[in-house]
C-alpha positions as CSV (number, residue, x, y, z in Angstrom):
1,X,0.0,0.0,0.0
2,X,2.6,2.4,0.9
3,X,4.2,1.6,-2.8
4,X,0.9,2.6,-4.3
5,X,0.7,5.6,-2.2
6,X,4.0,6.9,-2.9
7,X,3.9,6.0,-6.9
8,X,0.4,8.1,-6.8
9,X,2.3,10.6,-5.4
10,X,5.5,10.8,-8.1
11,X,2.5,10.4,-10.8
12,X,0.3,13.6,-9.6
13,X,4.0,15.3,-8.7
14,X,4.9,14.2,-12.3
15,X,2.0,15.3,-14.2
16,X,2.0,18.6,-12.5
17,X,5.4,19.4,-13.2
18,X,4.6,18.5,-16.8
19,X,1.6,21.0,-16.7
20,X,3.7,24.0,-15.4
21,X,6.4,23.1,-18.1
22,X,3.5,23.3,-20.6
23,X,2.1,26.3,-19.4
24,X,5.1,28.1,-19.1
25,X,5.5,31.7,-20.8
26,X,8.8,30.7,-22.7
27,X,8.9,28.4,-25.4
28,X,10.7,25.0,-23.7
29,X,11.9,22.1,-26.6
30,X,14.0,19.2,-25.2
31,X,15.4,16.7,-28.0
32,X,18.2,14.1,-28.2
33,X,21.0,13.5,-29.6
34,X,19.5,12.7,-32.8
35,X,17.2,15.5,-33.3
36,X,13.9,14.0,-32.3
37,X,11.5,16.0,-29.9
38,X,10.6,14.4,-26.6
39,X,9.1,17.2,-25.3
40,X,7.1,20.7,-26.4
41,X,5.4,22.9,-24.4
42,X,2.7,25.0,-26.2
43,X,4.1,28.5,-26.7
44,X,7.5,26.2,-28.5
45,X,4.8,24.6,-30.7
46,X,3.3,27.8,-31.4
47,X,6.3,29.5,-32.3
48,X,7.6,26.3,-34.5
49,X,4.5,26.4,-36.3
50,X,3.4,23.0,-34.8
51,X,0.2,23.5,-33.5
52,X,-1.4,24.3,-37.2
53,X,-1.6,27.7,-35.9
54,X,1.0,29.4,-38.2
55,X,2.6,28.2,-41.2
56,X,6.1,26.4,-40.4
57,X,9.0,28.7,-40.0
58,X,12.3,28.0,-41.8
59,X,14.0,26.3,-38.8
60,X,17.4,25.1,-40.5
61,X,19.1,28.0,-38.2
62,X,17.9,26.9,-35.4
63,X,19.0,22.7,-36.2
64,X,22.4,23.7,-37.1
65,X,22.9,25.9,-33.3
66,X,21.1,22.9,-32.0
67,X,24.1,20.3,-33.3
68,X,26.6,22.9,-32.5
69,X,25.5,22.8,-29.2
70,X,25.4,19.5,-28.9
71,X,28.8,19.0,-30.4
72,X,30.8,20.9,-28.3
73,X,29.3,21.1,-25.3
74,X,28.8,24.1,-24.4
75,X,25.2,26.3,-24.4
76,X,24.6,28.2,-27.6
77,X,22.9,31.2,-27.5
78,X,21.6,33.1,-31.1
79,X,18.4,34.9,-32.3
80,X,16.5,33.4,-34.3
81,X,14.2,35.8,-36.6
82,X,10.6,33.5,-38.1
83,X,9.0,35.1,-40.5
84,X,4.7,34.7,-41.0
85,X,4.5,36.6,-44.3
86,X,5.5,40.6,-43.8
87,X,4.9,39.7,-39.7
88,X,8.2,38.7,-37.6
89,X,8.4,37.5,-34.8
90,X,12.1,37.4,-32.8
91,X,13.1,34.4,-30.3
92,X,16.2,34.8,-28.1
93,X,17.0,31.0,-28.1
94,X,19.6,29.3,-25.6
95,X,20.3,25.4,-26.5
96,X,21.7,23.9,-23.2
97,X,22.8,20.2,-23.5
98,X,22.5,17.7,-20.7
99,X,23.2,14.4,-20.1
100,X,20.4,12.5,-18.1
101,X,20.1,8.7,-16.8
102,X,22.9,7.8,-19.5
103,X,21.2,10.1,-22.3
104,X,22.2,13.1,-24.3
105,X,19.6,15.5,-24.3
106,X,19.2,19.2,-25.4
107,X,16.8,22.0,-23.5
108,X,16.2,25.1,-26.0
109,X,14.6,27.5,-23.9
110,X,13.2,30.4,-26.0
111,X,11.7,34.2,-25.0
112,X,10.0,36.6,-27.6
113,X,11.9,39.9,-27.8
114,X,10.3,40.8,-30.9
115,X,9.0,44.0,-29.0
116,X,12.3,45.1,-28.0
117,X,14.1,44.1,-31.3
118,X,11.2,46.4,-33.1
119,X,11.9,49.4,-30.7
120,X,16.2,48.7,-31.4
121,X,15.4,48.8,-35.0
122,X,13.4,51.9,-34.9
123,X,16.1,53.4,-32.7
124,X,18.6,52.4,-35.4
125,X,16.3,53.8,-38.5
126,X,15.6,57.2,-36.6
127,X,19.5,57.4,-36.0
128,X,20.8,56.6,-39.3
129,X,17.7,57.0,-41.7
130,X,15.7,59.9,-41.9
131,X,11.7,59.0,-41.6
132,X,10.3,60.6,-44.1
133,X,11.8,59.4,-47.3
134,X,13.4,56.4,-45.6
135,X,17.2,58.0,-47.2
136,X,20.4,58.0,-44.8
137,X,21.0,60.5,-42.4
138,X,24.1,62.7,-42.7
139,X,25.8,60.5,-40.2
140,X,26.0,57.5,-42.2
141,X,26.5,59.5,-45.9
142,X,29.7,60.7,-43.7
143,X,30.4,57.5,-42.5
144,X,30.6,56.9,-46.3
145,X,32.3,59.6,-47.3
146,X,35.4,59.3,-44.6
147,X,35.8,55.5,-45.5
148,X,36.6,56.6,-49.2
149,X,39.0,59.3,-47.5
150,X,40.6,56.9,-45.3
151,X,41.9,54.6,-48.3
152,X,43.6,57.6,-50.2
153,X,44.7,55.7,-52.7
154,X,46.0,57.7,-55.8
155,X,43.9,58.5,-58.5
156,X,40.6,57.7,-56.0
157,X,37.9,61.0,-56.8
158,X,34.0,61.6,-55.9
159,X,31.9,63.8,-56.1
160,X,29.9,65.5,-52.9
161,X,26.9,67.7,-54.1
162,X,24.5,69.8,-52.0
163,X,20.6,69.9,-53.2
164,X,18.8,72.6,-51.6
165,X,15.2,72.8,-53.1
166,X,14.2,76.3,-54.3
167,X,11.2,78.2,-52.5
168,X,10.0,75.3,-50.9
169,X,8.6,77.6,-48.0
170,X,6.3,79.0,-50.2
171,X,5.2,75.3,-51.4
172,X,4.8,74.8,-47.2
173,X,3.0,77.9,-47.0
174,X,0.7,78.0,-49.7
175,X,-0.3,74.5,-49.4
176,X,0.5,73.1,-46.1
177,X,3.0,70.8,-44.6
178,X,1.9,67.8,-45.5
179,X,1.7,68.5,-49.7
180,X,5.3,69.5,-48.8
181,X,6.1,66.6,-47.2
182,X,4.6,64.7,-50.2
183,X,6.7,66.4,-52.4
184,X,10.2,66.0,-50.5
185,X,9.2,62.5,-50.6
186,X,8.4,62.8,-54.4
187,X,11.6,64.7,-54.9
188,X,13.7,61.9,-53.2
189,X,12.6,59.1,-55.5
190,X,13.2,61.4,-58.5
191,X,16.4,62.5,-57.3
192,X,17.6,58.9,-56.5
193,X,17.1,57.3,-59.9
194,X,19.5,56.0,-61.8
195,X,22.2,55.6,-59.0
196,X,24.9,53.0,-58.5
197,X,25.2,51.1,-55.8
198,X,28.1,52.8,-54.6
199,X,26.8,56.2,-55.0
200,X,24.3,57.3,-51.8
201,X,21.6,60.3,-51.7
202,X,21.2,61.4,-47.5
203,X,18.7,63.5,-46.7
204,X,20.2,66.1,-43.6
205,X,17.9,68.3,-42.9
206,X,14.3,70.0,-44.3
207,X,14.4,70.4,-48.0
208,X,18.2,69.6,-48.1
209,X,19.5,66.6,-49.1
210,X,23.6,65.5,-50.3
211,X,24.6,63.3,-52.8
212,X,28.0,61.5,-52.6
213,X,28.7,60.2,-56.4
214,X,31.9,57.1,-56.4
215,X,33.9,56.8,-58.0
216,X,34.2,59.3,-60.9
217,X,36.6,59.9,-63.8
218,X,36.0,63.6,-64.5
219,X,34.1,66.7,-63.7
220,X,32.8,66.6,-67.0
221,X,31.0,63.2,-66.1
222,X,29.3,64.7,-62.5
223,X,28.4,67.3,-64.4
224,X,26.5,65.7,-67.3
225,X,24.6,63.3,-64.2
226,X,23.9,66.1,-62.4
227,X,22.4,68.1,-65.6
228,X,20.2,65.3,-66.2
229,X,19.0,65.2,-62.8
230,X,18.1,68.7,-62.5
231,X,15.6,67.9,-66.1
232,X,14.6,65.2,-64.6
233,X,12.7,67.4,-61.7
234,X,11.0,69.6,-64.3
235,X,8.4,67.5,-65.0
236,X,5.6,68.3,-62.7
237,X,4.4,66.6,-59.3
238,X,0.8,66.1,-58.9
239,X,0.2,65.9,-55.3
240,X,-3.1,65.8,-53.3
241,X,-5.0,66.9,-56.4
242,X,-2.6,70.0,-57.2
243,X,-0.2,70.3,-59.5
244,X,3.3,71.4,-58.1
245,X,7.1,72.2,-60.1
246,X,10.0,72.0,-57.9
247,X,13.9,72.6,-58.4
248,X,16.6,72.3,-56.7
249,X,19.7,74.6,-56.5
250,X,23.1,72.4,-56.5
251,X,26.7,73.0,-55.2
252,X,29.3,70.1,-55.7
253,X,32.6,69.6,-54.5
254,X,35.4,67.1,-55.5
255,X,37.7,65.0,-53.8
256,X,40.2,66.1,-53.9
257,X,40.6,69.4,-56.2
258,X,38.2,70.8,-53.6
259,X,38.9,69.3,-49.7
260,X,40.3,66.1,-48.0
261,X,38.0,66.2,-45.0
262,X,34.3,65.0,-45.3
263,X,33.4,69.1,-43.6
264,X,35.5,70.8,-45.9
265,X,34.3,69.1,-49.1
266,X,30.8,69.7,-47.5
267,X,31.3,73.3,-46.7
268,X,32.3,74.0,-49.8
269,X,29.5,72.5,-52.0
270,X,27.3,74.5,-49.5
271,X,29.4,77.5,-50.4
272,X,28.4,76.8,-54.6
273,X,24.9,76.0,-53.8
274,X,24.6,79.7,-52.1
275,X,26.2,81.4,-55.3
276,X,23.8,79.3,-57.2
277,X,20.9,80.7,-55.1
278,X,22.1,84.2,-55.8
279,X,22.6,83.8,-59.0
280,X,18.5,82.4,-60.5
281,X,18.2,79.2,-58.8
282,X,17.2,75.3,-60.3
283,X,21.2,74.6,-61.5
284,X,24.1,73.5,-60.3
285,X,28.1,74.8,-60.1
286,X,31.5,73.7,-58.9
287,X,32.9,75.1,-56.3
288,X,36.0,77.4,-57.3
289,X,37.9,79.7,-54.6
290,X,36.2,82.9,-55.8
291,X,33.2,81.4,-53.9
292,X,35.5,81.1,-50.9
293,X,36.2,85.0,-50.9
294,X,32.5,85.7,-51.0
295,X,31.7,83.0,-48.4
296,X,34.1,85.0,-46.2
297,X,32.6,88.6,-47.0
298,X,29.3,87.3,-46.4
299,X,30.6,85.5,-42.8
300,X,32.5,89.4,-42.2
301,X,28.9,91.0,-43.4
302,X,27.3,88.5,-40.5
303,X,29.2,88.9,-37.8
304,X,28.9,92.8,-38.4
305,X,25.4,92.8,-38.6
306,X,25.1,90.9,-35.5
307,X,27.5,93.4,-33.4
308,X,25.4,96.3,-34.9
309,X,22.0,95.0,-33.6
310,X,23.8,94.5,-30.4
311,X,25.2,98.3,-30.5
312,X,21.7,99.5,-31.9
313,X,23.3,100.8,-34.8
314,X,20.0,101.0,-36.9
315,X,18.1,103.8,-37.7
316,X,14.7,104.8,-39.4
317,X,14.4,106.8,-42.7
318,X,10.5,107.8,-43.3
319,X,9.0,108.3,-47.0
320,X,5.7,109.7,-47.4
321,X,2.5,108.5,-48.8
322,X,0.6,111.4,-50.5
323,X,-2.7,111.9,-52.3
324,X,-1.8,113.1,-55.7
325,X,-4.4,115.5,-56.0
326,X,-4.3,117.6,-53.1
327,X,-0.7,116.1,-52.0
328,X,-1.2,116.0,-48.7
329,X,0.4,113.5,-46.8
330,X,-1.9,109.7,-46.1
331,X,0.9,108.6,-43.9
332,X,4.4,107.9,-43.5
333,X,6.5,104.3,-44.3
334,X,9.4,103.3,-41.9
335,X,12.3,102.2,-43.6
336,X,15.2,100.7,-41.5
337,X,18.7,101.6,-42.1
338,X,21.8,100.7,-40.9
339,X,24.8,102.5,-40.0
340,X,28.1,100.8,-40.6
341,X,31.6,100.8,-38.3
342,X,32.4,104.5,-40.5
343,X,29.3,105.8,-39.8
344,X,27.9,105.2,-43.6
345,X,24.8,104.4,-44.0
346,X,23.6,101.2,-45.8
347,X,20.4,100.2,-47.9
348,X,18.7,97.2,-46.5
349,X,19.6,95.1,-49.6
350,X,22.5,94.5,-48.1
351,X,21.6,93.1,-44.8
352,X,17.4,92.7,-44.5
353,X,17.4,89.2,-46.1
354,X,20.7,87.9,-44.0
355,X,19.2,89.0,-41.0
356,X,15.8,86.9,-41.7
357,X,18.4,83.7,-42.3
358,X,20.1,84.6,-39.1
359,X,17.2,84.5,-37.0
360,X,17.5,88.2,-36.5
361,X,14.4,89.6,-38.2
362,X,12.5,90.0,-35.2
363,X,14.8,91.9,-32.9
364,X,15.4,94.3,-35.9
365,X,11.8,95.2,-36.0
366,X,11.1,95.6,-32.2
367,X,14.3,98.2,-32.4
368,X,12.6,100.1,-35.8
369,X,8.9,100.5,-33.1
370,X,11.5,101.7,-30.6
371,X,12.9,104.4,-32.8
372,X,9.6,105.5,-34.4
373,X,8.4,105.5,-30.5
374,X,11.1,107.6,-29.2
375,X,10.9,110.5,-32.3
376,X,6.9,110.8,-32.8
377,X,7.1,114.1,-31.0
378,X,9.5,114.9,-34.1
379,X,7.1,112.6,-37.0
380,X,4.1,114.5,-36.0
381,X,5.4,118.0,-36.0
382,X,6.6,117.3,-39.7
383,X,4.0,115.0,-40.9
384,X,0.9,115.6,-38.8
385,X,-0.2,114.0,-36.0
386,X,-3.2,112.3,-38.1
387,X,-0.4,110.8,-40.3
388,X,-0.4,106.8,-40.4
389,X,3.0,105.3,-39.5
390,X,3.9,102.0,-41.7
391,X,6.1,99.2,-40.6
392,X,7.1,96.8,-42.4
393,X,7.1,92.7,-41.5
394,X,8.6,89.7,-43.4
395,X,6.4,87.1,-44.9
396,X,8.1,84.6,-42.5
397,X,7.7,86.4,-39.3
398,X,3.9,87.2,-40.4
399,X,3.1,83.3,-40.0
400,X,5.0,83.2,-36.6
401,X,2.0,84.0,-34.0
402,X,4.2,83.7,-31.0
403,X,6.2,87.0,-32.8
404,X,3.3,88.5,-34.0
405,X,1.6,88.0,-30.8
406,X,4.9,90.3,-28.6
407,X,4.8,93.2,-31.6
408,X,0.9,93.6,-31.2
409,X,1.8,94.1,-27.2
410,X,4.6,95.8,-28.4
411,X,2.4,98.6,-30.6
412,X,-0.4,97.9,-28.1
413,X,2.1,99.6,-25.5
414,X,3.0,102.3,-27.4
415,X,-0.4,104.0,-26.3
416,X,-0.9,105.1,-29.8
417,X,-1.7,101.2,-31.9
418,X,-4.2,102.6,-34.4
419,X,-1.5,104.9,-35.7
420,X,0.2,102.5,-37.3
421,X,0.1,100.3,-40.3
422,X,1.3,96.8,-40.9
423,X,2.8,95.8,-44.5
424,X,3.4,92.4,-44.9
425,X,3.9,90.9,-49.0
426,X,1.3,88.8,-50.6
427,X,1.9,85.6,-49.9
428,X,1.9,85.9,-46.2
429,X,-1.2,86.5,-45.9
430,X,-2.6,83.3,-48.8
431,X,-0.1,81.4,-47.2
432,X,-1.9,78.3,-45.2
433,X,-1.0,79.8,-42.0
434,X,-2.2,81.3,-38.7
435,X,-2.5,84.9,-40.2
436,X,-5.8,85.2,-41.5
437,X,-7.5,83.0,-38.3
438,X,-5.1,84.1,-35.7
439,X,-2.8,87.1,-36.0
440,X,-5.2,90.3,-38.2
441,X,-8.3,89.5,-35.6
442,X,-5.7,90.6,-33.0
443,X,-4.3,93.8,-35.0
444,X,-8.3,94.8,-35.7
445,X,-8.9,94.7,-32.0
446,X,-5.9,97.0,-31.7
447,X,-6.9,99.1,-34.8
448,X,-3.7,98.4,-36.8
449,X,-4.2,98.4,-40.3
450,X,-3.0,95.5,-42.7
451,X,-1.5,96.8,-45.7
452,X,-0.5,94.3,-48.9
453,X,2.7,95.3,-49.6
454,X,4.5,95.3,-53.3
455,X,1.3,93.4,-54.5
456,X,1.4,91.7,-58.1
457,X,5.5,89.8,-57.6
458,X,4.3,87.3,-55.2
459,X,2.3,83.9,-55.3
460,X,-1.2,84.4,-55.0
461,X,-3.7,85.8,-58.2
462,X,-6.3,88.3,-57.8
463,X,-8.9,86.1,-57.6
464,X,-6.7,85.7,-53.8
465,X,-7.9,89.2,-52.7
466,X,-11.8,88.2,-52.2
467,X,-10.3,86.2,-49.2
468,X,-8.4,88.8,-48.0
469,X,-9.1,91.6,-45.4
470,X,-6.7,94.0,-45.8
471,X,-7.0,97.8,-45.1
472,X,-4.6,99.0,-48.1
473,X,-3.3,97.4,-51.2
474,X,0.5,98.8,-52.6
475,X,1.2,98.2,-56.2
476,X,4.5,97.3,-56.6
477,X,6.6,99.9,-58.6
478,X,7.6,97.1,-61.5
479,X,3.7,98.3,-62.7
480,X,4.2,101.5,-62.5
481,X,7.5,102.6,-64.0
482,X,7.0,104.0,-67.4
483,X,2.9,103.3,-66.6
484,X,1.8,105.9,-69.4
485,X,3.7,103.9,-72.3
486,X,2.8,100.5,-71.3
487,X,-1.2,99.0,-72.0
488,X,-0.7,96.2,-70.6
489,X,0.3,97.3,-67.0
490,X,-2.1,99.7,-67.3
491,X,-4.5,96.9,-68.0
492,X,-3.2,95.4,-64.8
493,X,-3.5,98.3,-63.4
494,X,-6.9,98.6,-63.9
495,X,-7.8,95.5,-63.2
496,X,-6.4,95.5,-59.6
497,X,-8.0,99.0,-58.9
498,X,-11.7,97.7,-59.6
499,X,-11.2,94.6,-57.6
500,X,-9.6,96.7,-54.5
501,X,-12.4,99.4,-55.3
502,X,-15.2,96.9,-54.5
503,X,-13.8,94.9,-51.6
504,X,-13.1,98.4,-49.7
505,X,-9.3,98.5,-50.0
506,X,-7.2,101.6,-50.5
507,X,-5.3,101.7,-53.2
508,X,-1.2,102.7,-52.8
509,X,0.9,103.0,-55.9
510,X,4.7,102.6,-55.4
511,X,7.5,104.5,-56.8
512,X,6.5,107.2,-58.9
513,X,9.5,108.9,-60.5
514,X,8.7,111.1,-62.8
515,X,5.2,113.5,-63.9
516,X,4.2,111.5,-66.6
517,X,3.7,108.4,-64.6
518,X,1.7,110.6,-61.8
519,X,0.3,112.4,-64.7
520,X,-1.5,109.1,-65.8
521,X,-2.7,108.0,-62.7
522,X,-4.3,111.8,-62.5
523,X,-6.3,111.2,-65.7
524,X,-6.7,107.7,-66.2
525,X,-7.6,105.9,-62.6
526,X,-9.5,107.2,-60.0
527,X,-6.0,105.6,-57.2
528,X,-5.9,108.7,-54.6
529,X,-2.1,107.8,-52.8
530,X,1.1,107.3,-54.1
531,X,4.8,106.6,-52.5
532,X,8.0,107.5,-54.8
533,X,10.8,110.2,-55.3
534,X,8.7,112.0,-57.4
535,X,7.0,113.7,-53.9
536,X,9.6,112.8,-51.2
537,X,12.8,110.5,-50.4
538,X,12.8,108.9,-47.3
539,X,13.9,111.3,-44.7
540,X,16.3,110.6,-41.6
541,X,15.5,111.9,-37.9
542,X,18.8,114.2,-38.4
543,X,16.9,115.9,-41.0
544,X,13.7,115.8,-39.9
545,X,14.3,118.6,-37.9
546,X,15.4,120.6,-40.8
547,X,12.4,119.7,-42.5
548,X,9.9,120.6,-39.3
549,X,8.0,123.3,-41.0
550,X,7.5,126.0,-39.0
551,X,4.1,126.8,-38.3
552,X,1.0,123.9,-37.7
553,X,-0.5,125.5,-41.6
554,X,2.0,123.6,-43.3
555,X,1.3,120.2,-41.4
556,X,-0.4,117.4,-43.1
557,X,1.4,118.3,-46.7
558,X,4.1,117.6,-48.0
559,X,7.4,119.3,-46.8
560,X,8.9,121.5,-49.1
561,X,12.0,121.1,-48.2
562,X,12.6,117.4,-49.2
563,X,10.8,117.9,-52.4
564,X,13.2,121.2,-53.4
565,X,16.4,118.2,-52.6
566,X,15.0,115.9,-54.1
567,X,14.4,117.5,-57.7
568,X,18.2,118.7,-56.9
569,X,19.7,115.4,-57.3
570,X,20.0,113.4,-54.8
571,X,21.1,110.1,-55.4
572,X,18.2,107.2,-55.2
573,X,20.5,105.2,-52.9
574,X,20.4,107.5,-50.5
575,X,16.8,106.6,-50.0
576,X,16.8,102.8,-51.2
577,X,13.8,101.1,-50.1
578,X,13.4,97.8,-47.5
């Protein structure tokens, strides 16, 4: 009895042990020397495709560790990757072999990491593929590039080329980020074609992207792939139901006529990229050491510009806005200057568009309210104290609310905010931003007016206006320059004057020169305003107090006094505008 008692016992112990073994979470195999399975728990079978639930996985990895194992020894762990169509699943498999009651046997014990192999991988993609277009980051087109520089073998040359695409901030603006995602996506692809193996396109950064061409025989040869790339990206994209045309603007570099380091050869393809930029956009140069020089002007130009907004060195020329029939003066326009390390002062072309790549923008138009602030004792003894004051803000920082939102404190603070006028270009305000919803509710509860500055160069049409609601409309001077001898501006002309007429928008037209050009605008249109040399030049502070007429009769026309300069010659730099 006591035997039957004790063999129940081992029994229940035994089937019990073999029912946690099969319930456990890992996947448990144990086989013998031969190969043959004595024992699988359920998750093993499942993950072996033995339980009908899953097609069989390739397991010939797996038998080869297992006789390994079992040949030396000695445990063998490996991972072992089964594939269920496009699903995988990852095991982290350790094949242990025993020897028990005179037998060779082998326990695989097996966990699913498939979770944590997933994350690693997307870890690894995120830090050497970008995720949009699935291309190489910068790191590993470097990694590329330095391996070719550390063989330096003699008569080894490749080619490094920087693609910037042209405008695509506009393509952002205008249609949102996710069309211009689309299209870098679009762009990659097309810009990827027809590459060897040993070539690599990286995308580093927003709409930039380098391309590492080896090996190559020639500069002739880069440039004839590179030509055919750039035609290649004429045809048009059609994305989300719109029909886009992108180019790109390309610098390229060569090892080693133009660097031996991976940055150098970089930096100076970025350096021929820039000149093409400059020079029209949508092609492609070498780099050559003239390009150098003017890298190292423009880095002097920065670094000055950046000590002169620290020293304030900015100033304010004003230019009137006058109605042509009576000529008294609408309001006055703000034009920044700045005054370099001689004292001379410089036209904005020179510095207004580095400052917006700089990040500088902003702080340069907070100091312009500041100076118009601190003289409007002086602006409204020459002007009149009814006299709108126009300031002038970049597309970019027009779709910025968190800027927008400190300059409307800014001119709320000033006491005075309906005074003043904002001008911002056309396409900031089609763009697909935050202006329209967000930022001009917040200047009409202030009273600032909108104004569309140099209207007719930018992106939108006219049939863009009906959505606009704009106080003033300014028609860019390239329309009105030699107006009375050209029909077809005047056509323009005409056509933008109704359209502003009946959606209550004053009309401004820019840069009027000479009498027949205001002459026209007397007799043929029914536009009130003007801006241009013709009436005033922009005026400085210094002279503003030359100009102060001297009793209150004279306010609210136009001075004299910079009218009688004006038709003595002064030079038009002296007043360029923006």
């Amino acid at each position: 009895m006591n035997d039957n008692r004790y063999s129940g016992a081992s029994e229940a112990e035994l089937g019990f042990l073999k029912e946690i073994v099969r319930m456990l979470p890992a996947g448990l195999t144990v086989q013998d020397a031969q190969g043959e399975l004595l024992l699988v728990n359920d998750v093993a079978a499942s993950q072996l495709g033995m339980d009908g639930s899953r097609p069989s996985p390739d397991l010939a990895p797996r038998r080869e560790a297992c006789q390994q194992a079992l040949r030396s020894g000695q445990p063998v762990t490996s991972e072992e990757a089964l594939h269920d169509g496009t699903a995988r699943q990852v095991l982290l498999t350790t094949h242990r072999p025993i020897s028990l009651a005179g037998r060779e046997l082998l326990i695989s014990a097996s966990s699913d990491i498939t979770e944590q192999k997933n994350f690693e991988d997307q870890l690894f993609r995120s830090a050497y593929f970008d995720e949009l277009t699935g291309l190489p980051s910068r790191r590993v087109i470097e990694h590329r590039a330095n391996t070719l520089l550390g063989r330096d073998r003699a008569g080894d040359r490749f080619a490094l080329a920087f693609l910037d695409v042209d405008n695509f901030k506009h393509i952002n603006d205008y249609y949102g980020h996710a069309v211009g995602d689309a299209l870098l996506v679009e762009l990659s692809k097309r810009l990827g074609r027809d590459l060897r193996d040993s070539d690599m396109l990286s995308r580093i950064s927003g709409d930039e992207f380098l391309l590492l061409l080896s090996p190559i025989q020639s500069q002739e040869e880069v440039a004839e792939f590179i030509q055919s790339t750039l035609e290649r990206l004429t045809a048009p994209f059609f994305i989300d139901n719109s029909e886009l045309f992108a180019s790109t603007s390309v610098g390229i570099s060569l090892y080693p006529d133009h660097g031996r380091s991976f940055e150098t050869l970089r930096q100076n393809a970025d350096i021929a990229m820039y000149r093409i930029k400059n020079d029209g956009k949508g092609m492609a140069a070498f780099f050559d050491s003239s390009m150098e020089r003017e890298a190292l002007a423009r880095t002097k130009i920065e670094q000055s510009l950046r000590l002169a907004i620290l020293e304030k060195r900015f100033c304010c020329a004003f230019q009137s806005k006058v109605d042509i029939r009576t000529q008294a003066v609408k309001g006055i326009e703000a034009l920044v200057r700045l005054r370099d390390d001689e004292g001379v002062i410089q036209a904005p072309g020179s510095f207004i568009k580095l400052a917006g790549e700089l990040g500088l923008i902003d702080e340069l138009t907070h100091l312009v309210l500041a100076e118009i602030v601190k003289s409007i004792d002086l602006i409204n003894e020459t002007f009149g104290a009814e006299a709108t004051i126009s300031i002038n803000v970049a597309a970019k920082q027009a779709g910025k609310p968190e800027f927008m939102r400190s300059f409307a404190q800014a001119l709320d603070d000033t006491g005075f905010p309906q005074r003043f006028m904002i001008e911002v270009t056309e396409d900031a305000v089609v763009a697909k931003s935050h202006f329209q919803s967000e930022i001009l509710p917040m200047f009409r509860k202030l009273g600032v007016g909108i104004s569309i500055d140099d209207f007719g160069t930018g992106y939108s049409s006219l049939s863009a206006l009906a959505d606009i609601t704009a106080d003033e409309i300014k028609i860019d001077r390239s329309f009105i320059t030699d107006i009375h001898k050209r029909p077809r501006s005047q056509g323009i002309l005409r056509a933008i004057e109704s359209l502003s007429e009946a959606l209550g928008m004053t009309v401004i037209a820019e840069g009027i020169e000479s009498y027949e050009e205001l002459a026209y605008l007397q007799a043929a249109t029914k536009i009130r305003y003007a801006q241009g040399y013709y009436f005033a030049r922009p005026i400085f502070l210094e002279e503003l107090k030359l100009a102060t007429p001297a009793s209150s009769e004279s306010r609210g026309s136009v001075a004299s006094r910079p009218m009688q300069q004006n038709r003595q010659g002064y030079s038009r730099a002296s007043g360029y505008r923006r």
